[in-house]
C-alpha positions as CSV (number, residue, x, y, z in Angstrom):
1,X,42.6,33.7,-35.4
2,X,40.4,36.5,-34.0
3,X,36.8,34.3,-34.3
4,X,38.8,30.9,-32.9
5,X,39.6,33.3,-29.7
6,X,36.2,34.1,-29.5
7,X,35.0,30.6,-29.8
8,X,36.9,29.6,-27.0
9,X,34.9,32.4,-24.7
10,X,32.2,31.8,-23.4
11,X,29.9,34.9,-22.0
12,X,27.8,35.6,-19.6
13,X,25.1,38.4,-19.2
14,X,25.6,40.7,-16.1
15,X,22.6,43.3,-15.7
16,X,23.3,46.9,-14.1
17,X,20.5,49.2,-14.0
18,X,18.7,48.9,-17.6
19,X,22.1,48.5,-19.8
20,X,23.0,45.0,-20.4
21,X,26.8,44.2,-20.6
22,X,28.9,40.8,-21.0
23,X,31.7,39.5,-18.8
24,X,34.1,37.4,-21.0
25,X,35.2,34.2,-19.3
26,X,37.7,31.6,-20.5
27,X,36.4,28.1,-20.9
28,X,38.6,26.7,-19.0
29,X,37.8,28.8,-16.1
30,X,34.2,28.3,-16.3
31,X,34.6,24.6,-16.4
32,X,36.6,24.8,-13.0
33,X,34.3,26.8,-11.3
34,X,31.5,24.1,-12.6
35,X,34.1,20.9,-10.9
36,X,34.1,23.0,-7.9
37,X,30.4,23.2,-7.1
38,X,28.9,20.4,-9.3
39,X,25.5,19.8,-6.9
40,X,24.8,22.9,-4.7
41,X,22.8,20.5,-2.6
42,X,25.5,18.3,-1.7
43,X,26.2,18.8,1.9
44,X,22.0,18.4,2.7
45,X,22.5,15.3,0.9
46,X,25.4,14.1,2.5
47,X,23.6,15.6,5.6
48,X,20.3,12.9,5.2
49,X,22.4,10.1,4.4
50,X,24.6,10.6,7.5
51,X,21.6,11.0,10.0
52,X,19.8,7.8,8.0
53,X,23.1,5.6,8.6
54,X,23.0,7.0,12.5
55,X,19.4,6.2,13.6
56,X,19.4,2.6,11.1
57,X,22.5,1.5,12.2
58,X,21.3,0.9,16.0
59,X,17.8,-0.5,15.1
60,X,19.9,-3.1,12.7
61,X,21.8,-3.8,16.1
62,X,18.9,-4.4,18.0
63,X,17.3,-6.6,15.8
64,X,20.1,-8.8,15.1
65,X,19.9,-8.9,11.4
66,X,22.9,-11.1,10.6
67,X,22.2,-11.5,6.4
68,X,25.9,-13.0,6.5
69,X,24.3,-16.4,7.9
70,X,22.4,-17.1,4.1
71,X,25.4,-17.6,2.9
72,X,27.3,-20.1,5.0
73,X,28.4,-23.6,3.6
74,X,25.0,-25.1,6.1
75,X,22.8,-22.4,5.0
76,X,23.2,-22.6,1.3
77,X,23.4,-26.5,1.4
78,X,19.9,-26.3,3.2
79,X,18.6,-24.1,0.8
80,X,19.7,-26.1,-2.3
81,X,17.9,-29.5,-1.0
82,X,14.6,-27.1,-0.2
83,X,15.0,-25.3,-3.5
84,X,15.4,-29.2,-5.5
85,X,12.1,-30.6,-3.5
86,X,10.1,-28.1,-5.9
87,X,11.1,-29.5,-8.9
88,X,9.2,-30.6,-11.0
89,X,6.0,-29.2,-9.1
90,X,3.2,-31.1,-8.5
91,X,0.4,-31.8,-11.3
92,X,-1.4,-35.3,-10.5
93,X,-5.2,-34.5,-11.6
94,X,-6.1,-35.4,-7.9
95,X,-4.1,-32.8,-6.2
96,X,-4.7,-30.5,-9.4
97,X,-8.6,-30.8,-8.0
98,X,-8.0,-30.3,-4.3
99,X,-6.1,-27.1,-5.1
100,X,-9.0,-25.8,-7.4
101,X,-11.1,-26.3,-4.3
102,X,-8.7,-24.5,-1.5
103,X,-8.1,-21.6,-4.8
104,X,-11.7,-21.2,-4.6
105,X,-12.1,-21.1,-1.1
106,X,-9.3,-18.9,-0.6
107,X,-11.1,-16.6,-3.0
108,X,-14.3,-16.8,-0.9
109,X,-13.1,-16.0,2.4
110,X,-11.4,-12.7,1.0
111,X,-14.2,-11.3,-0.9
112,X,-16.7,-12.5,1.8
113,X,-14.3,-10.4,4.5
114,X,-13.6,-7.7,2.4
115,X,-17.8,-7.7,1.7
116,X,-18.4,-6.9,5.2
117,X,-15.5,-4.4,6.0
118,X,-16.9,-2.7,3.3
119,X,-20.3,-2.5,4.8
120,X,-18.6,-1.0,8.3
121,X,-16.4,0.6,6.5
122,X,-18.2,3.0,4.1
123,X,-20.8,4.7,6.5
124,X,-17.1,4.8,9.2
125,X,-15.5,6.7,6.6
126,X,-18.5,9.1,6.2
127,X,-18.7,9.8,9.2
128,X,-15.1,10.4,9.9
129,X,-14.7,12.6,7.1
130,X,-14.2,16.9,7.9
131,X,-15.6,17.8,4.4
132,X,-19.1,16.7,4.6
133,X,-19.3,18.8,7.9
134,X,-22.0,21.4,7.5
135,X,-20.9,23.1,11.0
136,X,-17.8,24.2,9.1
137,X,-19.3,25.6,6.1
138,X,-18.7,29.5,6.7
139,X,-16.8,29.6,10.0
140,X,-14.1,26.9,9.1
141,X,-14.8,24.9,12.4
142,X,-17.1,22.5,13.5
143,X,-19.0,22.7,16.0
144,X,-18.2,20.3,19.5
145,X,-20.3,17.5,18.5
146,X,-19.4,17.0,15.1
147,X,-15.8,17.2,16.3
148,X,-16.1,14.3,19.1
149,X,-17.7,12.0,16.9
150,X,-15.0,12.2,14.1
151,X,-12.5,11.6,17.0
152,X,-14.5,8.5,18.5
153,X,-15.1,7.1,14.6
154,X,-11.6,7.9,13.9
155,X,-10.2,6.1,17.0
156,X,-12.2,3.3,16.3
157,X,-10.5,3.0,12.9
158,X,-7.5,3.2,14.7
159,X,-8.7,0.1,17.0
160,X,-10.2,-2.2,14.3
161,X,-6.6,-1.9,12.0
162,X,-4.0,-1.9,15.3
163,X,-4.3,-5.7,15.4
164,X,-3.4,-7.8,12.9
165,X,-5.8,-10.2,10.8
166,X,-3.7,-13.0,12.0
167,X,-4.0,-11.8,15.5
168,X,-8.0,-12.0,15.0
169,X,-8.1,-15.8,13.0
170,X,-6.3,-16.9,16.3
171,X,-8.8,-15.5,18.0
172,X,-11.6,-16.6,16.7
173,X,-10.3,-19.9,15.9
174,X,-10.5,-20.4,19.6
175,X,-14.3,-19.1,19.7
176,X,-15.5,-20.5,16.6
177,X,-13.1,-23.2,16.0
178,X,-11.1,-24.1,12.9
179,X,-12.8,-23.1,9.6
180,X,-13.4,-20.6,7.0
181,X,-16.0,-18.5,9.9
182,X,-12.6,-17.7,11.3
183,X,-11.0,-16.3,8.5
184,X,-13.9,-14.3,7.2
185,X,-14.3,-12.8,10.4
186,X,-10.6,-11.0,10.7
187,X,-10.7,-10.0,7.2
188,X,-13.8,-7.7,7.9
189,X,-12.3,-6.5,11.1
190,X,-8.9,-5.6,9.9
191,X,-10.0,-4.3,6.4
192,X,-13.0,-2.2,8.3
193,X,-10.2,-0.2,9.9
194,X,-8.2,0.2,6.7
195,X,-10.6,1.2,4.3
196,X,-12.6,3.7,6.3
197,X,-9.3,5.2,7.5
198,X,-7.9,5.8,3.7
199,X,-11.2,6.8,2.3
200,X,-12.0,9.2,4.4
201,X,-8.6,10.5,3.4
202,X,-9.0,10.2,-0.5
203,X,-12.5,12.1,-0.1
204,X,-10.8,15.0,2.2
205,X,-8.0,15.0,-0.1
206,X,-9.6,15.7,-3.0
207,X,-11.4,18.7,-5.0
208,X,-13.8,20.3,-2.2
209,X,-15.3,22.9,-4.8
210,X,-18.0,20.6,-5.9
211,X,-19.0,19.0,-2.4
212,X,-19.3,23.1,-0.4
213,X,-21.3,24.4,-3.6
214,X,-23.9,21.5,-2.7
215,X,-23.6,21.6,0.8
216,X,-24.3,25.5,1.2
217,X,-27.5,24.8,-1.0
218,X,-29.2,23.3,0.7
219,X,-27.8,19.6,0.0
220,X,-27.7,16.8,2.2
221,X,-24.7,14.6,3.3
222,X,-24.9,11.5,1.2
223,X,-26.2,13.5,-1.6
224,X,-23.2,15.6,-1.4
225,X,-20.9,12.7,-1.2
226,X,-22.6,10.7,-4.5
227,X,-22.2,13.9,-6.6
228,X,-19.3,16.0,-5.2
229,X,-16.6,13.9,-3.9
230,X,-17.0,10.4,-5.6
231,X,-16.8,11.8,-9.0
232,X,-13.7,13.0,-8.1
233,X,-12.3,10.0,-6.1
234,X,-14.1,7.2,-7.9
235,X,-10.8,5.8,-9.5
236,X,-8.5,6.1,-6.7
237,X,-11.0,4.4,-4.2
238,X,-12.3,1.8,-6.9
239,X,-8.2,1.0,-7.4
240,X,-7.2,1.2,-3.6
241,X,-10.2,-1.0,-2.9
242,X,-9.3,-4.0,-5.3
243,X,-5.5,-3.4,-4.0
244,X,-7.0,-3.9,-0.5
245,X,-9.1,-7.1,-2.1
246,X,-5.2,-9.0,-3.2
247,X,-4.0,-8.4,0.2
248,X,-6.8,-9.9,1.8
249,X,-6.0,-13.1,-0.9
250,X,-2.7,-12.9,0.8
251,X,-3.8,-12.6,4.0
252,X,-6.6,-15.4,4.0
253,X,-3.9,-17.7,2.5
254,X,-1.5,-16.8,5.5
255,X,-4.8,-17.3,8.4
256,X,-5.3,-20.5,6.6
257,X,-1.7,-21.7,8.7
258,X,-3.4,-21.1,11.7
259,X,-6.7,-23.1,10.4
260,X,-8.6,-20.7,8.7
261,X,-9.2,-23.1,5.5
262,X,-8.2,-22.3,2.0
263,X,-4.7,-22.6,0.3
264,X,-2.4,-21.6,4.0
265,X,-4.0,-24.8,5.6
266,X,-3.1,-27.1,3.0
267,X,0.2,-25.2,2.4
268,X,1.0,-26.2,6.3
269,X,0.4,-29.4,5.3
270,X,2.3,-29.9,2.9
271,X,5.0,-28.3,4.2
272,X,5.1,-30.3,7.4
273,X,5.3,-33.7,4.7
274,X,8.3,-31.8,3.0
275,X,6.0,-32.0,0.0
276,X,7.9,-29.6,-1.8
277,X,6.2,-29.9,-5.5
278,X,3.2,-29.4,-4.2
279,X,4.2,-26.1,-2.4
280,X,5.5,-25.7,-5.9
281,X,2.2,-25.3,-7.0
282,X,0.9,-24.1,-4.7
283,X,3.2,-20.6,-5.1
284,X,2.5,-21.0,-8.7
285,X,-1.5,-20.3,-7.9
286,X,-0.1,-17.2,-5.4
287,X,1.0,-15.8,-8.1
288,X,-1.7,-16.5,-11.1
289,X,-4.0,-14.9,-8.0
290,X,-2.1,-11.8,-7.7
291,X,-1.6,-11.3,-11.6
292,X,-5.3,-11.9,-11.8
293,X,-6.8,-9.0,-9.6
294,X,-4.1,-6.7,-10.8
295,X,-5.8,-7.2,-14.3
296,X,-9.1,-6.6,-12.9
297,X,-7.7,-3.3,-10.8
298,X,-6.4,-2.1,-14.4
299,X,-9.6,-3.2,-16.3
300,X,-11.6,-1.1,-13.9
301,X,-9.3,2.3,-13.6
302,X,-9.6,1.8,-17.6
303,X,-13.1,1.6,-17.3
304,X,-13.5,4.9,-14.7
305,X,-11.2,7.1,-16.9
């Protein structure tokens, strides 16, 4: 009887100078003091989740989001005739052909566009970046100069990636007319702001150790850059960049509806015939695209660890 009673204790340590004694509690009344605070962090959570509700709810409001209207009788009927036009997709050796050619020319105008943002973008980032300052080295500040031409790069970043590619194919559709030129063109714009904007974070972000030993001997900039900070940084920049390389797949396929070429301009026409297997497969190639340079992103990260 006596060691069932004192299995059905439970006790707990209370310190008092350097003696340690024990304060016998009942189960039962442990177990209700646990039910009466089970999260200590429950009113900061209830907190967030009653601000989140108050500043969504309006912006829902003003946007009119109605997701109720998928669901009516018109709007489900709709989408089952859409939905049965992509079945079975289409596979004719012809049109098989024709979508090899707009695959590869999709392909073209994003690495071509993500080619050239890269070439504005990598001596942008440099220059934008605090760590490769040498007016900083010692006094933690650099000096005026150094300071108004990170501001002017960095505000140029913020110009070339405010406007969206789609915004520049229009644009230069109307200047260079319809074509891949178009496409290629607001790729290297858009991406130009991107990329130097997020490097130059990664390389500020990351372990400075490396890049102030060389700079306070003597090293230069670039040299610096090559042996301090890309070491470092190599596989998130190598995997941000071939992230940045799908979304411009996406992106040319989406300039291609406003006549940029590749898949988006025969997607528009198809779409306009109510072709729907051969949107089919076209959304079938969307996605063998994606899959594909998410291989390549992992085959590289492999290759860099």
């Amino acid at each position: 009887m006596r060691r069932q009673a004192i299995c059905r204790r439970k006790a707990l340590p209370l310190r008092s100078g350097k003696e340690q004694s024990f304060h016998v509690l009942p189960i039962s009344m442990s177990s209700t003091l646990d039910r009466l605070h089970p999260d200590p962090a429950w009113r900061n959570r209830v907190t967030a989740v009653a601000v989140t509700l108050i500043v969504l709810w309006p912006l829902l409001v003003w946007s009119e989001f109605k997701p109720w209207l998928l669901f009516d009788r018109q709007s489900l009927n709709a989408t089952g005739r859409f939905l049965s036009a992509f079945f079975p997709p289409a596979h004719s050796p012809d049109f098989l052909l024709l979508m090899l050619e707009a695959t590869w020319q999709t392909i073209a105008i994003a690495t071509a566009g993500m080619t050239l943002a890269l070439l504005g973008a990598v001596p942008l980032s440099i220059l934008a970046n605090e760590r490769l300052s040498v007016s900083r080295l010692g006094t933690g500040r650099m000096s005026w100069f150094g300071s108004t031409l990170r501001r002017m790069v960095r505000w140029l970043l913020i110009l070339l990636r405010s406007v969206p590619e789609l915004v520049w194919a229009l644009l230069f559709v109307r200047i260079a007319g319809l074509g891949p030129t178009a496409g290629v063109a607001a790729i290297a714009l858009t991406y130009c702001g991107m990329l130097g904007k997020v490097y130059a974070e990664i390389l500020e972000s990351s372990d400075v150790h490396a890049t102030d030993a060389l700079l306070k001997n003597g090293s230069g900039r670039l040299a610096a850059l090559c042996y301090g900070a890309l070491p470092v940084s190599a596989s998130e920049l190598v995997s941000y960049t071939v992230y940045r390389w799908e979304c411009a797949i996406r992106g040319s396929v989406v300039m291609g509806f406003v006549g940029a070429g590749g898949l988006g301009q025969r997607m528009d026409e198809s779409m306009k015939m109510l072709a729907g297997g051969e949107v089919a497969t076209m959304l079938i190639i969307f996605v063998l695209l994606v899959a594909c340079a998410d291989g390549v992103s992992k085959l590289l990260r492999r290759r860099l660890a």
